[in-house]
C-alpha positions in Angstrom: 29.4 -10.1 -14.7 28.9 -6.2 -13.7 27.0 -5.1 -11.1 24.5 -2.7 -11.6 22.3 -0.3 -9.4 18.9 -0.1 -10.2 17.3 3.0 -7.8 13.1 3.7 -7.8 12.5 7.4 -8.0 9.1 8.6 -5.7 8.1 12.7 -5.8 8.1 14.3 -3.3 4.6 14.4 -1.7 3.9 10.1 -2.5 2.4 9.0 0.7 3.7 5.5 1.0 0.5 4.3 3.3 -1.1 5.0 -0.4 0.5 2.3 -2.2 -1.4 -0.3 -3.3 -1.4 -4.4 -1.9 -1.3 -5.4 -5.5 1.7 -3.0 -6.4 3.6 -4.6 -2.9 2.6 -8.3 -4.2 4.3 -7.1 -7.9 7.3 -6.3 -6.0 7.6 -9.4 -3.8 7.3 -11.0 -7.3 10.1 -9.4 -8.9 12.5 -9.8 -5.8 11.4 -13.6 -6.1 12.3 -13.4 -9.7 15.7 -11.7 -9.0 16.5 -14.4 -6.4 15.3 -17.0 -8.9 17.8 -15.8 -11.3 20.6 -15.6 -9.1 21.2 -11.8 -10.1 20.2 -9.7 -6.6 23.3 -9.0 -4.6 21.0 -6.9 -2.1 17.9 -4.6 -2.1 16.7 -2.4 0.1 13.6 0.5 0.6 14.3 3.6 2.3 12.5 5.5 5.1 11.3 8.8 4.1 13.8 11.5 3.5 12.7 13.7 6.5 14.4 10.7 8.3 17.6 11.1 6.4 20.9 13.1 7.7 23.0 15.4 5.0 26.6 15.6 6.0 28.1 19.3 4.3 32.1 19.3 3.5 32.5 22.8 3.8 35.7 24.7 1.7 37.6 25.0 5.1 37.4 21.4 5.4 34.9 20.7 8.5 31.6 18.5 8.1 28.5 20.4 9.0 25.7 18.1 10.0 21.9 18.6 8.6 18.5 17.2 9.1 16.7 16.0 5.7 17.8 15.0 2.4 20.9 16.4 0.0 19.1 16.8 -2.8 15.7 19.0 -2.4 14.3 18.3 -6.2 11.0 17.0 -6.9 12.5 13.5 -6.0 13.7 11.1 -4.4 15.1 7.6 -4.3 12.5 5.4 -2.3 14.9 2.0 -2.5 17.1 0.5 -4.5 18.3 -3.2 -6.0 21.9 -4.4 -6.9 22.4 -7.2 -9.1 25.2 -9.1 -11.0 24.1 -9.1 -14.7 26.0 -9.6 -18.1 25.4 -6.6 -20.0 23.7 -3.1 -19.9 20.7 -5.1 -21.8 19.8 -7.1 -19.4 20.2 -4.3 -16.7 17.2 -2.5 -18.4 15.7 -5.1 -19.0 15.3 -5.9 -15.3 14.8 -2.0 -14.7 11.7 -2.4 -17.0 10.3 -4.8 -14.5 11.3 -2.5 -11.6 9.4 0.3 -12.9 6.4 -1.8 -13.7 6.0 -3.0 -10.3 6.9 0.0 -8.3 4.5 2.0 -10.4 7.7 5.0 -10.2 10.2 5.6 -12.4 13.4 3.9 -11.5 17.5 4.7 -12.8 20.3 2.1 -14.2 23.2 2.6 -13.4 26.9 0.1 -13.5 28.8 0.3 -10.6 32.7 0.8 -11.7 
């Protein structure tokens, strides 16, 4: 088994008071389904980025501390689930479901 990230992509501007009941019912589902199949390690939904905290390594070696997100692109991961799978397969596979329910385009990616 392989563990494998699987992160939900929002853009920037989704107003999260806009999701839908039926889209947070889908995703209930699917964590029922993961627990059901004994693949979800953990999963977890973010608070908005304005929330977040960016820690800078600068090139003389000290940490400069920054309010808001890292990356300022025209997304940004929303939450994310970590599961123990078999192959790459099955890791889209349950990505295909993720972006179903979430109604956002989600990323695969094995852990080493």
């Amino acid at each position: 088994m392989s563990q494998f990230l699987i992160a939900l992509h929002r853009p920037y501007g989704h107003a999260p008071l806009a999701d839908d009941l039926a889209m947070h019912r889908d995703i209930d589902a699917l964590n029922d389904e993961m627990v059901a199949a004994g693949v979800r390690v953990f999963v977890g939904g973010l608070k908005p980025t304005d929330l977040a905290t960016t820690l800078i390594l600068t090139s003389e070696g000290s940490v400069e501390v920054r309010e808001g997100a890292y990356l300022q692109v025209g997304e940004f991961v929303d939450g994310f689930w970590v599961l123990n799978l078999a192959s790459p397969e099955e890791a889209i596979e349950w990505g295909r479901k993720a972006a179903r329910a979430c109604r956002a385009n989600v990323e695969v990616r094995p852990f080493y």
